[in-house]
N, CA and C atoms of all chains as a GROMACS GRO file, in nm:
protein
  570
    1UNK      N    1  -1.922  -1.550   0.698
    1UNK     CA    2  -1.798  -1.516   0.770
    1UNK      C    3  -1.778  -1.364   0.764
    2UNK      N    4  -1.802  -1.284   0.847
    2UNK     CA    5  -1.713  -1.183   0.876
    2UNK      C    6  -1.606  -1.159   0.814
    3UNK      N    7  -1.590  -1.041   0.740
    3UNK     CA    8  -1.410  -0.980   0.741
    3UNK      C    9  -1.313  -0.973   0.847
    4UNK      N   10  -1.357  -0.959   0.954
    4UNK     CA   11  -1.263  -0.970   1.078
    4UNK      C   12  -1.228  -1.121   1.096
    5UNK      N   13  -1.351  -1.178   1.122
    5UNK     CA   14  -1.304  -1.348   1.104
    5UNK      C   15  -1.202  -1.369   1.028
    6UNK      N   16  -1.206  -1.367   0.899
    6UNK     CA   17  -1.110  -1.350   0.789
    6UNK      C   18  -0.993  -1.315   0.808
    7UNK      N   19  -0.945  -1.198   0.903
    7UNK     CA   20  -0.876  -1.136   0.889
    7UNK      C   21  -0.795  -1.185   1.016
    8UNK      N   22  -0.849  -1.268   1.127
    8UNK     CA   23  -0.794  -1.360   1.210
    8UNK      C   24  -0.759  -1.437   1.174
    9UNK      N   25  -0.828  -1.538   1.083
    9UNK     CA   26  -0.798  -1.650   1.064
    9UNK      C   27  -0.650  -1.649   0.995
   10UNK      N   28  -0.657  -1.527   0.915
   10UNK     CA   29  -0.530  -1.532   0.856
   10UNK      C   30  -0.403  -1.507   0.896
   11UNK      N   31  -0.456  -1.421   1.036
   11UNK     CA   32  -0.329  -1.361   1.109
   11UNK      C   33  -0.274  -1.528   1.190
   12UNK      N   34  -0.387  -1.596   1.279
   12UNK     CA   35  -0.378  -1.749   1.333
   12UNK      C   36  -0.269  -1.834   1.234
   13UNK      N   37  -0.324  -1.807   1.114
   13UNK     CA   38  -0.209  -1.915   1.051
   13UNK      C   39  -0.052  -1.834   0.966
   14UNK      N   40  -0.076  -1.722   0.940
   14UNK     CA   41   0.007  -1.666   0.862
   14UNK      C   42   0.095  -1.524   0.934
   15UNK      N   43   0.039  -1.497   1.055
   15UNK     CA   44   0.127  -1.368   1.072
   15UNK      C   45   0.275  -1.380   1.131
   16UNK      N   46   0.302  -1.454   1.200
   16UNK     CA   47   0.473  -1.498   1.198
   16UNK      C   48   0.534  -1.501   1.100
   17UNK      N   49   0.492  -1.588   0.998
   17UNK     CA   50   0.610  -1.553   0.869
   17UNK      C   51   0.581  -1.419   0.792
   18UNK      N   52   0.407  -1.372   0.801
   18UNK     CA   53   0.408  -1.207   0.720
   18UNK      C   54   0.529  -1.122   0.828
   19UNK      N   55   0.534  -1.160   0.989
   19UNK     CA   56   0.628  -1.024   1.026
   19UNK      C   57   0.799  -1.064   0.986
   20UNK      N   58   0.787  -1.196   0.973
   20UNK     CA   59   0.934  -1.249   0.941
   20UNK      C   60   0.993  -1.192   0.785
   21UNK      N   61   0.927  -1.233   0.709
   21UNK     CA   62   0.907  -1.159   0.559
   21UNK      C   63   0.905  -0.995   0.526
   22UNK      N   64   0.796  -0.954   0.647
   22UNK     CA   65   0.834  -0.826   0.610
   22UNK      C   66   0.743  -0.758   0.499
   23UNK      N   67   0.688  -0.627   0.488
   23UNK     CA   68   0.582  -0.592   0.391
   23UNK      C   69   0.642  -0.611   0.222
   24UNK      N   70   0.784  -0.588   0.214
   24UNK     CA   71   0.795  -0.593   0.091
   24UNK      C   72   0.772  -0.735   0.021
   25UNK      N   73   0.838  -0.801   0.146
   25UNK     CA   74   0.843  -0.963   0.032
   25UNK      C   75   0.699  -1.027   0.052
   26UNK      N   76   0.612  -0.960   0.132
   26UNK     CA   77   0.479  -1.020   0.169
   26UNK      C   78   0.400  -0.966   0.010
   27UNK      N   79   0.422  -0.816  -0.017
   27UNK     CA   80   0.384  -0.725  -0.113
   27UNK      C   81   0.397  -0.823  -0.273
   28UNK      N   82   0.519  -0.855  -0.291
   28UNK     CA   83   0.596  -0.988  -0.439
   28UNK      C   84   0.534  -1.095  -0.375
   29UNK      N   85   0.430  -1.137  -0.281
   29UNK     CA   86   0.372  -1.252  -0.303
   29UNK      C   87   0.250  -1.235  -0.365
   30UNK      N   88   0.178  -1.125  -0.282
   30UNK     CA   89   0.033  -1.092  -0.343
   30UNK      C   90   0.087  -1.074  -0.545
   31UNK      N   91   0.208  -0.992  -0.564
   31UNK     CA   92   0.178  -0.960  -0.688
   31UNK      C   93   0.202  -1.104  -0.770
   32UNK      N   94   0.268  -1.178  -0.731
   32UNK     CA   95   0.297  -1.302  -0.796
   32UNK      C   96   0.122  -1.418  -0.784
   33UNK      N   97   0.045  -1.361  -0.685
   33UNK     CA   98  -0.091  -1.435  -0.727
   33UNK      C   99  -0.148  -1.378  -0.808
   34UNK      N  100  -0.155  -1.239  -0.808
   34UNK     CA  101  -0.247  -1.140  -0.922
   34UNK      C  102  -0.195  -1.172  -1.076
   35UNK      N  103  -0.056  -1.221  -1.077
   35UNK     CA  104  -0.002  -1.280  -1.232
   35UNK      C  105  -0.081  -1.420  -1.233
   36UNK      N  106  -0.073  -1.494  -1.139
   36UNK     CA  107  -0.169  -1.634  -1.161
   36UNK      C  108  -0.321  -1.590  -1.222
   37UNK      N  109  -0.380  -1.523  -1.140
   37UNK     CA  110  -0.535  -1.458  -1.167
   37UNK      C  111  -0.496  -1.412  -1.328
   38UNK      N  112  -0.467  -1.363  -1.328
   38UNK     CA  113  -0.434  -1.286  -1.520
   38UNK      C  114  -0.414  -1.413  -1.583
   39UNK      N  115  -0.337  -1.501  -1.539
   39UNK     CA  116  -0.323  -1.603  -1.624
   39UNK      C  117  -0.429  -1.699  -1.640
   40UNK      N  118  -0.530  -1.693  -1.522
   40UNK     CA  119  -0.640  -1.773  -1.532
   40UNK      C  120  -0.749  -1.721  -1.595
   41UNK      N  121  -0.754  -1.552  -1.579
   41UNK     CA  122  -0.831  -1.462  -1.666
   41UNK      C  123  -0.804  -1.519  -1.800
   42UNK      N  124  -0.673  -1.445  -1.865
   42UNK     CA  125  -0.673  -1.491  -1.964
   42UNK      C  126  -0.695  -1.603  -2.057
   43UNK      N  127  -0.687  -1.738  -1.953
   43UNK     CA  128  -0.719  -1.886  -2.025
   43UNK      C  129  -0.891  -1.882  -2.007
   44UNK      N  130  -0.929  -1.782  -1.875
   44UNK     CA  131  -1.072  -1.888  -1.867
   44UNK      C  132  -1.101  -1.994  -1.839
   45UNK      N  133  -0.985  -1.979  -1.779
   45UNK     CA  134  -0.973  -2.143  -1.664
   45UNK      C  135  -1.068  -2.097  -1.523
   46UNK      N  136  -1.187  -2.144  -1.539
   46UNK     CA  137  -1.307  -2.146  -1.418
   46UNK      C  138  -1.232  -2.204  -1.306
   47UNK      N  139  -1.156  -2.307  -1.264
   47UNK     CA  140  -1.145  -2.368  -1.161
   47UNK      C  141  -1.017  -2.326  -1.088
   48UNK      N  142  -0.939  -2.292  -1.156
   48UNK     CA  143  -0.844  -2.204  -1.135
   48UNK      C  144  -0.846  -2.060  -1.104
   49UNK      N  145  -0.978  -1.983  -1.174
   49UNK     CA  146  -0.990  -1.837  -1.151
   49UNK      C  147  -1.075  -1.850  -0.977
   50UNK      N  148  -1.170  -1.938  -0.955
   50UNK     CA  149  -1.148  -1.982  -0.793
   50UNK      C  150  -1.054  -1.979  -0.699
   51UNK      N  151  -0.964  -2.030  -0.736
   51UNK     CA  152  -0.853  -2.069  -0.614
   51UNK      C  153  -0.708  -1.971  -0.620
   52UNK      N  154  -0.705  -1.856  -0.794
   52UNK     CA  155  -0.646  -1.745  -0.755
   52UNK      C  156  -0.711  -1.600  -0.690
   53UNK      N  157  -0.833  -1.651  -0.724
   53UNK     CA  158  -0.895  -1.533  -0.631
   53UNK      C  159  -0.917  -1.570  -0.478
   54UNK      N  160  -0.887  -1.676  -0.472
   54UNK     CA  161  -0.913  -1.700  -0.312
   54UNK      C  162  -0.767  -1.656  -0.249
   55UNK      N  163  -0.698  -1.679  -0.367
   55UNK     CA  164  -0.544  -1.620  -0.314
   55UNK      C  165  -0.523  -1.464  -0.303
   56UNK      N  166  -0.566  -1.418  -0.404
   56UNK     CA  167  -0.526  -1.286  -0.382
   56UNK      C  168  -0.604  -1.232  -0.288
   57UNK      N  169  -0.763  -1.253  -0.251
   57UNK     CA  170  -0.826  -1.190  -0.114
   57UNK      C  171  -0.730  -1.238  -0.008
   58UNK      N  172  -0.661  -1.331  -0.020
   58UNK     CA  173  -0.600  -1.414   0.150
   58UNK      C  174  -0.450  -1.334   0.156
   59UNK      N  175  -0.392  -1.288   0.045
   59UNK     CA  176  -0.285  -1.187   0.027
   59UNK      C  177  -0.286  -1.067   0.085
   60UNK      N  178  -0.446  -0.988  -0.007
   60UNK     CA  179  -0.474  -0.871   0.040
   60UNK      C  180  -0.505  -0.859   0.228
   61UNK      N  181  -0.498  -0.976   0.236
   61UNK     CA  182  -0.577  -0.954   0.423
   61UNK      C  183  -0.472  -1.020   0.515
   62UNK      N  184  -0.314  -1.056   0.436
   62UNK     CA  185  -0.177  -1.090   0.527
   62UNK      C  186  -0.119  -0.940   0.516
   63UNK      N  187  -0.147  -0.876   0.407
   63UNK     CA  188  -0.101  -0.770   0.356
   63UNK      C  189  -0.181  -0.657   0.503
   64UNK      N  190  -0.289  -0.658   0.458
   64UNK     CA  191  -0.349  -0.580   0.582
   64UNK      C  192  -0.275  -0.609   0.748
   65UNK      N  193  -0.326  -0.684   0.757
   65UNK     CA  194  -0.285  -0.704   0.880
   65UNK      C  195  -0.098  -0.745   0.977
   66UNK      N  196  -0.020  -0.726   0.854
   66UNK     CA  197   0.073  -0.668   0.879
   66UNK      C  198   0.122  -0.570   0.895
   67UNK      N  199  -0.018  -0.452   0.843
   67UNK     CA  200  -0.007  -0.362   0.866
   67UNK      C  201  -0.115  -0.248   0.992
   68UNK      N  202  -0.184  -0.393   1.054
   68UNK     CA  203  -0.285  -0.307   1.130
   68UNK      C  204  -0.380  -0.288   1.064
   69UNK      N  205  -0.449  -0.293   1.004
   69UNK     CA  206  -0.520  -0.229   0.884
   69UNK      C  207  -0.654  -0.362   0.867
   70UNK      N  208  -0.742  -0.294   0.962
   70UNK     CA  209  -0.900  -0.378   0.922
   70UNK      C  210  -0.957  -0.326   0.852
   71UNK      N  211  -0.935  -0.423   0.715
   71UNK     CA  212  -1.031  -0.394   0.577
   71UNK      C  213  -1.223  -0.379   0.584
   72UNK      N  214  -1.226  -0.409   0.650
   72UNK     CA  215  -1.412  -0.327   0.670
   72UNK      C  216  -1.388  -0.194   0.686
   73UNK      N  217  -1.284  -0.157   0.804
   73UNK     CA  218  -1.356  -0.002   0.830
   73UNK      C  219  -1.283   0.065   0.700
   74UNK      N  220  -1.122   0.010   0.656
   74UNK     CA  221  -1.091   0.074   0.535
   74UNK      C  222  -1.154   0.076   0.384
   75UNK      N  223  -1.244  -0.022   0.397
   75UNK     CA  224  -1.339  -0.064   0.264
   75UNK      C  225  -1.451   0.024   0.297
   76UNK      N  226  -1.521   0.076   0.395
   76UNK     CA  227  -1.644   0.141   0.402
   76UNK      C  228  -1.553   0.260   0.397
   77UNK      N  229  -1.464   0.314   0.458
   77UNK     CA  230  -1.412   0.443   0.448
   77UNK      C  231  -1.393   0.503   0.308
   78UNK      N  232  -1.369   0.440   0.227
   78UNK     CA  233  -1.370   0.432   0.063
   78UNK      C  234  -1.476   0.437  -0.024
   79UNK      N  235  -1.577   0.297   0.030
   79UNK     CA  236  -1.734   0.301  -0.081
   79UNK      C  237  -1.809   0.311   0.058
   80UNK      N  238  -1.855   0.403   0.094
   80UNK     CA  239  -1.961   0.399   0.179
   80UNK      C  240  -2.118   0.449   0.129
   81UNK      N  241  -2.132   0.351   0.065
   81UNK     CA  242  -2.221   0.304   0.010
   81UNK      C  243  -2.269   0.359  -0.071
   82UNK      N  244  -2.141   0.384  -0.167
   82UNK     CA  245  -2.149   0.538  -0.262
   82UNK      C  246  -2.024   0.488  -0.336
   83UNK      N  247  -2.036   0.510  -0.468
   83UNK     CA  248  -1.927   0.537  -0.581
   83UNK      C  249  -1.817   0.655  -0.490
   84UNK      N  250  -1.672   0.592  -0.456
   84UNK     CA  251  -1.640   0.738  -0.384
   84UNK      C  252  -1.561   0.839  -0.534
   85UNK      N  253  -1.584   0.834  -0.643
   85UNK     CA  254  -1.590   0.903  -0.778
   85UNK      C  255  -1.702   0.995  -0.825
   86UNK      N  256  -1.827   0.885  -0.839
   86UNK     CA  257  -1.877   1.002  -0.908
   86UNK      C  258  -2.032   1.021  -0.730
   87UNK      N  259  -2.013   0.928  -0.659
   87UNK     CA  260  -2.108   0.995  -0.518
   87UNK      C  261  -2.191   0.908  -0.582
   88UNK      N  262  -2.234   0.786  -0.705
   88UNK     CA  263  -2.393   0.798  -0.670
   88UNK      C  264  -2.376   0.599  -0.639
   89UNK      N  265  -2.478   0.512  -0.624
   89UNK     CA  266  -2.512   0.401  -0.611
   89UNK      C  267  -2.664   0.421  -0.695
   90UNK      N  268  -2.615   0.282  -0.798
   90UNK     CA  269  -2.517   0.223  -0.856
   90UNK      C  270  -2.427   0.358  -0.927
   91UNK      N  271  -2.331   0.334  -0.953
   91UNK     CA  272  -2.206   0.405  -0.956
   91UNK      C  273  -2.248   0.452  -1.106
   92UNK      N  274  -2.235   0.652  -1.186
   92UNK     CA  275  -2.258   0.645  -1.336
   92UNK      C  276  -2.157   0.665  -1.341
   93UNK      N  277  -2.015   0.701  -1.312
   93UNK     CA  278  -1.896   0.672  -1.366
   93UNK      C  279  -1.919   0.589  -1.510
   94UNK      N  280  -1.825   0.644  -1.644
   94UNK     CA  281  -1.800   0.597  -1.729
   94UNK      C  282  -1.679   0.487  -1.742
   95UNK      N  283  -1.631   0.479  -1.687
   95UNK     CA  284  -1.426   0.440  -1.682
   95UNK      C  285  -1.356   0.497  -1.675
   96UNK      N  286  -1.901  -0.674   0.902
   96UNK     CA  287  -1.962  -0.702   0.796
   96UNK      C  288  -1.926  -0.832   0.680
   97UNK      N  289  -2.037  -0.907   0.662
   97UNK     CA  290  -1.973  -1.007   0.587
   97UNK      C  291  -1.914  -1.025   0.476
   98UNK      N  292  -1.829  -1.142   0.399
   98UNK     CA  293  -1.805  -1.098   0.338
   98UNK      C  294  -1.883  -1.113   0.194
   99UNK      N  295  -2.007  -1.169   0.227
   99UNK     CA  296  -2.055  -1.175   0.096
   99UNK      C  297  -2.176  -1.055   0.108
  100UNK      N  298  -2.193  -0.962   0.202
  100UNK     CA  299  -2.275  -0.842   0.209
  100UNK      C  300  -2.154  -0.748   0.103
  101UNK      N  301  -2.024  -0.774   0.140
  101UNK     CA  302  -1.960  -0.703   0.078
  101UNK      C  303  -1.948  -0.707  -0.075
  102UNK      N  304  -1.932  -0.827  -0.102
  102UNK     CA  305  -1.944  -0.873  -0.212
  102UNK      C  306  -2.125  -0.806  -0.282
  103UNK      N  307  -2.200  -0.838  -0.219
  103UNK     CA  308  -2.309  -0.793  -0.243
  103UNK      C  309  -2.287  -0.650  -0.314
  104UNK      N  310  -2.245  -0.526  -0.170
  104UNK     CA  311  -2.247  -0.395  -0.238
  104UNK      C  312  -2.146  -0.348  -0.333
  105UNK      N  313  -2.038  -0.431  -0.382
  105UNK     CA  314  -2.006  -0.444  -0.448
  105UNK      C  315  -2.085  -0.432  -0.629
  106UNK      N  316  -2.146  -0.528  -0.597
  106UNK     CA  317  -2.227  -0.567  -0.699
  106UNK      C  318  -2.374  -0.417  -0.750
  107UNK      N  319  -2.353  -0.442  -0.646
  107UNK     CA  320  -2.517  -0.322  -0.636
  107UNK      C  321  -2.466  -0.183  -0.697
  108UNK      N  322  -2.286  -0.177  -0.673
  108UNK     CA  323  -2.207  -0.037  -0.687
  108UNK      C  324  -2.190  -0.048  -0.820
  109UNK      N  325  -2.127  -0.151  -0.841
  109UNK     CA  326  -2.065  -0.140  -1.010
  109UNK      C  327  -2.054  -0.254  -1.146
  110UNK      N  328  -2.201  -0.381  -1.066
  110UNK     CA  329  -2.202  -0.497  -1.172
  110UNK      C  330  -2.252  -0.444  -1.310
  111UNK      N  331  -2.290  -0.382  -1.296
  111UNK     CA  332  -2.345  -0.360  -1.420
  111UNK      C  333  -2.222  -0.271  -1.551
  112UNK      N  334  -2.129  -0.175  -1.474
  112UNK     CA  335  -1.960  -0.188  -1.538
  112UNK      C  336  -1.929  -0.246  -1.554
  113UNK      N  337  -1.906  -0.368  -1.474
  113UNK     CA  338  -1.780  -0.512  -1.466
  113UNK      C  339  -1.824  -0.547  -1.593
  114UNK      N  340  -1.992  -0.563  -1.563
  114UNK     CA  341  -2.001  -0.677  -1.710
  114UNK      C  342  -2.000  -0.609  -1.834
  115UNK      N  343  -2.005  -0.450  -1.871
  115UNK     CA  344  -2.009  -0.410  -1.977
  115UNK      C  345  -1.830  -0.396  -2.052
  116UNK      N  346  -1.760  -0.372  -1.919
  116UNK     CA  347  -1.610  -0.376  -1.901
  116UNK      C  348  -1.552  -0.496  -1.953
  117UNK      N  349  -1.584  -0.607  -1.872
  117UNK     CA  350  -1.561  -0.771  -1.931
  117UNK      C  351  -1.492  -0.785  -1.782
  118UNK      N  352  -1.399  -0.869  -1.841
  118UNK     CA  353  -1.325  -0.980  -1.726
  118UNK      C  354  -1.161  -0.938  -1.760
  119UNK      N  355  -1.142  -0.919  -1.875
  119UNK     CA  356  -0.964  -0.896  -1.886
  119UNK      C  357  -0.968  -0.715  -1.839
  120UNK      N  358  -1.062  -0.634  -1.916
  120UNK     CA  359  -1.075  -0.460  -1.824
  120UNK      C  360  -1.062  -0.451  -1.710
  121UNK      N  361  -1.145  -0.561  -1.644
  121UNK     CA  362  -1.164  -0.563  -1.482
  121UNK      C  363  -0.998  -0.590  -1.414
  122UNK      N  364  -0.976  -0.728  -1.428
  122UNK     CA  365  -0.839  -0.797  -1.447
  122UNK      C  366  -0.759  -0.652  -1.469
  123UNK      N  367  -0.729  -0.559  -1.550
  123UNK     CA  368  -0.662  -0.440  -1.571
  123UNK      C  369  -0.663  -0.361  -1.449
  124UNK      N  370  -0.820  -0.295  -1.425
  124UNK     CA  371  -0.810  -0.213  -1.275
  124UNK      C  372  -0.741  -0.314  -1.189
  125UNK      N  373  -0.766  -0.414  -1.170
  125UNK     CA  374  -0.740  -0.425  -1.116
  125UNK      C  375  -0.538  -0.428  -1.016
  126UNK      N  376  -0.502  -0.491  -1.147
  126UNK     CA  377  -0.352  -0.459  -1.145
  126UNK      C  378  -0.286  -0.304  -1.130
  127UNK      N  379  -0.402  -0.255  -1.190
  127UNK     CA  380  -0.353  -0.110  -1.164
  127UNK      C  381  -0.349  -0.088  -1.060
  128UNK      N  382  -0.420  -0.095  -0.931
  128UNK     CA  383  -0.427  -0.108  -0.813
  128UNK      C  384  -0.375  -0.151  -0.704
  129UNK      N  385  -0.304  -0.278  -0.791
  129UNK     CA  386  -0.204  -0.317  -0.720
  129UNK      C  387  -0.058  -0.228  -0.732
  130UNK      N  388  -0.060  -0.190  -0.811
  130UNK     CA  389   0.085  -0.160  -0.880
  130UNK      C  390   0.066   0.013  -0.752
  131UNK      N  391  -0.055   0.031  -0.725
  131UNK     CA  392  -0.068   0.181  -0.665
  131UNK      C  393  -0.049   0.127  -0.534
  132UNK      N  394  -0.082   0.029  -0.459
  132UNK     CA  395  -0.048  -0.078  -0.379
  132UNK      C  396   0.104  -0.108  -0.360
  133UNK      N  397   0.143  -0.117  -0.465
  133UNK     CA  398   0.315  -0.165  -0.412
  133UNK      C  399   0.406   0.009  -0.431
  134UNK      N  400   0.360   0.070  -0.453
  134UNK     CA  401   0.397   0.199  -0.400
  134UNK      C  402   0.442   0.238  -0.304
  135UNK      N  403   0.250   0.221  -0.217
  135UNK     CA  404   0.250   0.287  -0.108
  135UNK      C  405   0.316   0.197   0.001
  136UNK      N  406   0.398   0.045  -0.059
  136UNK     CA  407   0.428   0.006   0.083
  136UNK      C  408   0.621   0.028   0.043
  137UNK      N  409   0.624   0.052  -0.078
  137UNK     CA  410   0.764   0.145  -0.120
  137UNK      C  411   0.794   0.201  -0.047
  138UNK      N  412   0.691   0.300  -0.038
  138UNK     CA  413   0.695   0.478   0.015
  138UNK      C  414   0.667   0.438   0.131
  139UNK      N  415   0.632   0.379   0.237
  139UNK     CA  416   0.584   0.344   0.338
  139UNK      C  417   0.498   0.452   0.399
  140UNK      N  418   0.402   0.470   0.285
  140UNK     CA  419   0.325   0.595   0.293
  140UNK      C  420   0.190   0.521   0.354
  141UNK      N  421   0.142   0.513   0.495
  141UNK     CA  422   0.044   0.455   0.575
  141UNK      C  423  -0.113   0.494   0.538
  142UNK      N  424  -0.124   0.649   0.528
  142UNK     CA  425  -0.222   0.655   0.448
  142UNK      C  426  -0.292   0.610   0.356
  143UNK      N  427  -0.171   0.635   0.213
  143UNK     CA  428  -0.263   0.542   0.099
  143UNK      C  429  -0.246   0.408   0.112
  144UNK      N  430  -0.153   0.318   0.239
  144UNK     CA  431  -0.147   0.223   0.181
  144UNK      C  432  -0.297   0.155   0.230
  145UNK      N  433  -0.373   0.259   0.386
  145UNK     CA  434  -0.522   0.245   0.392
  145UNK      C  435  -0.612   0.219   0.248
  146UNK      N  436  -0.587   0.324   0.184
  146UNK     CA  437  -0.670   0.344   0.057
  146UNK      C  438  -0.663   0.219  -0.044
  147UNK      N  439  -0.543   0.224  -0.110
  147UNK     CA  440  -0.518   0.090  -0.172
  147UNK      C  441  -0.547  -0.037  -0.135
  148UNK      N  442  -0.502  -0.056  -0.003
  148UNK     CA  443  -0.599  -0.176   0.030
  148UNK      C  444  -0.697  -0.196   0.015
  149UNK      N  445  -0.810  -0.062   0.050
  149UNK     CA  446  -0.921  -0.118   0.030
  149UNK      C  447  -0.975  -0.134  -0.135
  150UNK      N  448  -0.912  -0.060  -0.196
  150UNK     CA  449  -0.928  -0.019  -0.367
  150UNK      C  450  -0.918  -0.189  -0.393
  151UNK      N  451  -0.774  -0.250  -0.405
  151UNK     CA  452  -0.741  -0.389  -0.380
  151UNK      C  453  -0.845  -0.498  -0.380
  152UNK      N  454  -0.906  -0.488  -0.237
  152UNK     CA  455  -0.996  -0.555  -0.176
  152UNK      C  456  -1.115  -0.534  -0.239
  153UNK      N  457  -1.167  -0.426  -0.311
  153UNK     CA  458  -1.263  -0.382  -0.403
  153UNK      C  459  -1.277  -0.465  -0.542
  154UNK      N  460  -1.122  -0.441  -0.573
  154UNK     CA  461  -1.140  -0.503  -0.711
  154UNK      C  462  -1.126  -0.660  -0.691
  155UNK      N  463  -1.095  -0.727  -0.598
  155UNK     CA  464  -1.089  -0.878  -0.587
  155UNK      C  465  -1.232  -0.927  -0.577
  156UNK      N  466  -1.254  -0.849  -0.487
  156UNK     CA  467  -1.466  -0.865  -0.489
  156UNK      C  468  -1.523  -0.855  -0.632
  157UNK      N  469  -1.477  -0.724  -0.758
  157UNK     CA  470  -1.559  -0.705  -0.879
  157UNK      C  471  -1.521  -0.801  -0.929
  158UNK      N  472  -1.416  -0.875  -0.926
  158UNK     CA  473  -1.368  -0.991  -1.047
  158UNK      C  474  -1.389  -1.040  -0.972
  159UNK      N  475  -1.471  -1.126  -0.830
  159UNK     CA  476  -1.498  -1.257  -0.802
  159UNK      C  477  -1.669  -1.247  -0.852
  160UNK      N  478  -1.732  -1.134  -0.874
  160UNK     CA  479  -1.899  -1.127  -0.908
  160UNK      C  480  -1.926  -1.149  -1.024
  161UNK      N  481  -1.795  -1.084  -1.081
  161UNK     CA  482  -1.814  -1.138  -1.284
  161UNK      C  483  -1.810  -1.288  -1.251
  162UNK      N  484  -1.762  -1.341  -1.206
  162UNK     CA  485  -1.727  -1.499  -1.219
  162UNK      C  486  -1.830  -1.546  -1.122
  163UNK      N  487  -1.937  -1.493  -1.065
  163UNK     CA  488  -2.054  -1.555  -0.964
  163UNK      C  489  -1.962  -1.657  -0.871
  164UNK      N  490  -1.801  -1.613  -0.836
  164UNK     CA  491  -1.761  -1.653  -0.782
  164UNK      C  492  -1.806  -1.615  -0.625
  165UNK      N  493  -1.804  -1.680  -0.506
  165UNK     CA  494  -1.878  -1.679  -0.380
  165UNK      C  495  -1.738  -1.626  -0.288
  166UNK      N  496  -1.649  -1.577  -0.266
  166UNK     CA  497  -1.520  -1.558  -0.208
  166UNK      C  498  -1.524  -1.621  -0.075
  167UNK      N  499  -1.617  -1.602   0.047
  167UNK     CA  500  -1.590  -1.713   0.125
  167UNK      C  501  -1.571  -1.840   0.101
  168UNK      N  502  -1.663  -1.869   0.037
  168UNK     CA  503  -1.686  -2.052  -0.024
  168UNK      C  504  -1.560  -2.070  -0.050
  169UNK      N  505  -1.441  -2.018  -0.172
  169UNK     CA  506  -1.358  -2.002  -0.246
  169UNK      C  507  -1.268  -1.981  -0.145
  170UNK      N  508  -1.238  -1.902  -0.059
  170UNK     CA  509  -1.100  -1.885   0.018
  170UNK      C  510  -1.135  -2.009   0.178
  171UNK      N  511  -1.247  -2.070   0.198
  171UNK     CA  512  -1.258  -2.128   0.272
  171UNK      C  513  -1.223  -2.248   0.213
  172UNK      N  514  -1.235  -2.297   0.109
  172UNK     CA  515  -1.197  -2.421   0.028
  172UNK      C  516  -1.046  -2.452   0.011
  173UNK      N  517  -0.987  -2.297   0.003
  173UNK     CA  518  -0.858  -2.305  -0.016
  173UNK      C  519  -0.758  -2.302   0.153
  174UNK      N  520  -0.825  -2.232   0.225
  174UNK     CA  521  -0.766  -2.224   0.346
  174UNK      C  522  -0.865  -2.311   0.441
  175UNK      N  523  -0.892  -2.409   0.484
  175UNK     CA  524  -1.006  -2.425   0.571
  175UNK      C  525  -0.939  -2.470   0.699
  176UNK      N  526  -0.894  -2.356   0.769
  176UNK     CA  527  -0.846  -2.351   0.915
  176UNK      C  528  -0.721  -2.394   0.910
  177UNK      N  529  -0.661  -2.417   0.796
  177UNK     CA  530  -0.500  -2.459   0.776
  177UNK      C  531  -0.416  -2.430   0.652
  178UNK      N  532  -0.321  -2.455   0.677
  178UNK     CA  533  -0.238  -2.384   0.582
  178UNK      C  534  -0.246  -2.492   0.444
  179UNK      N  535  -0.275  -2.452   0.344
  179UNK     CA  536  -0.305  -2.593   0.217
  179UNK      C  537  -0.179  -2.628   0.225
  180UNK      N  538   0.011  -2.584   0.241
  180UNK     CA  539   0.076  -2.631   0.170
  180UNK      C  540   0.096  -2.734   0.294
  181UNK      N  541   0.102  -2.676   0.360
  181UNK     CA  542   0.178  -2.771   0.510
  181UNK      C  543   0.080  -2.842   0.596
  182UNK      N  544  -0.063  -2.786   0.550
  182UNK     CA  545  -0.131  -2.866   0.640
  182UNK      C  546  -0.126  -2.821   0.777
  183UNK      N  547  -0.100  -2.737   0.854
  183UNK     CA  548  -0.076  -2.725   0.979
  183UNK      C  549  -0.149  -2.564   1.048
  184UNK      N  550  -0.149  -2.517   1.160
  184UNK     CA  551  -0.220  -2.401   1.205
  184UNK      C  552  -0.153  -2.386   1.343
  185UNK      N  553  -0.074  -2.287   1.381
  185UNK     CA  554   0.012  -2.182   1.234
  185UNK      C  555   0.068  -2.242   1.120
  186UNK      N  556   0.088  -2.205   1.028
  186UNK     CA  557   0.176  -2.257   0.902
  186UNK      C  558   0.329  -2.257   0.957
  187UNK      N  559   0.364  -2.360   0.928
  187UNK     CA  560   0.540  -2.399   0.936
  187UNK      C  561   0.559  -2.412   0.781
  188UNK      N  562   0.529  -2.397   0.690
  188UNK     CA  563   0.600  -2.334   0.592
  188UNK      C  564   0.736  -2.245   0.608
  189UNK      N  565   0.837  -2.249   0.540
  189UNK     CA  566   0.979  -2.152   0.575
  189UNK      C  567   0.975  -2.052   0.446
  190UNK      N  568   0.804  -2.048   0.348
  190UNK     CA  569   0.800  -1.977   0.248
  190UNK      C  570   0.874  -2.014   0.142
   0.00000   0.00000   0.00000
């Protein structure tokens, strides 16, 4: 699947209530999955760290596209195919 | 671009951090990111909120590779052409 696919599919089922909602309260949903993900991090709950990460990518891409914003060209604009820190692939950044 | 090419350069950029980092470090950038994320839609600053997204979208990819999690597979399981809570396409959910 494509990121654009993705990024339809989500607008098809979800962009009426992201423009009804509005970026902020769209914004306290994504952060309220990223507390699920931590919480599944933290347990190490495998089946669960699945289905909050499927949430927070499907957040990050209601989030986008409420705002216009196709995450390919903004994701290559960033790592284009390069650490955009220290310039190299694989990345020597320390942390 | 797909999304598991992405996921791919992902991997090629910085698996070998994630895993020396762990899963709760990662889990950290990653929130950090968000939190730089709910800023920029504060500030309704359009620029970074380009950037952050993709930063975002970056780190949902590094913590789905620690977990040899597949993110299409995973957000297609969870969304597959309909909305999980309501069942329906568009979602009639009232949130």
């Amino acid at each position: 699947m494509e990121i654009a696919e993705f990024q339809q599919l989500m607008s098809d089922l979800y962009a009426h209530n992201d423009r009804k909602r509005g970026p902020a309260a769209t914004m306290l949903w994504l952060v309220e999955e990223v507390g699920e993900l931590a919480e599944a991090v933290r347990r190490d709950d495998r089946e669960n760290l699945r289905e909050e990460l499927a949430d927070c990518f499907a957040w990050v891409g209601a989030l986008a596209n409420l705002y216009g914003i196709d995450l390919e060209e903004a994701f290559l604009e960033k790592y284009p195919d390069k650490c955009p820190t220290c310039g190299q692939k694989p990345c020597i950044c320390t942390d």
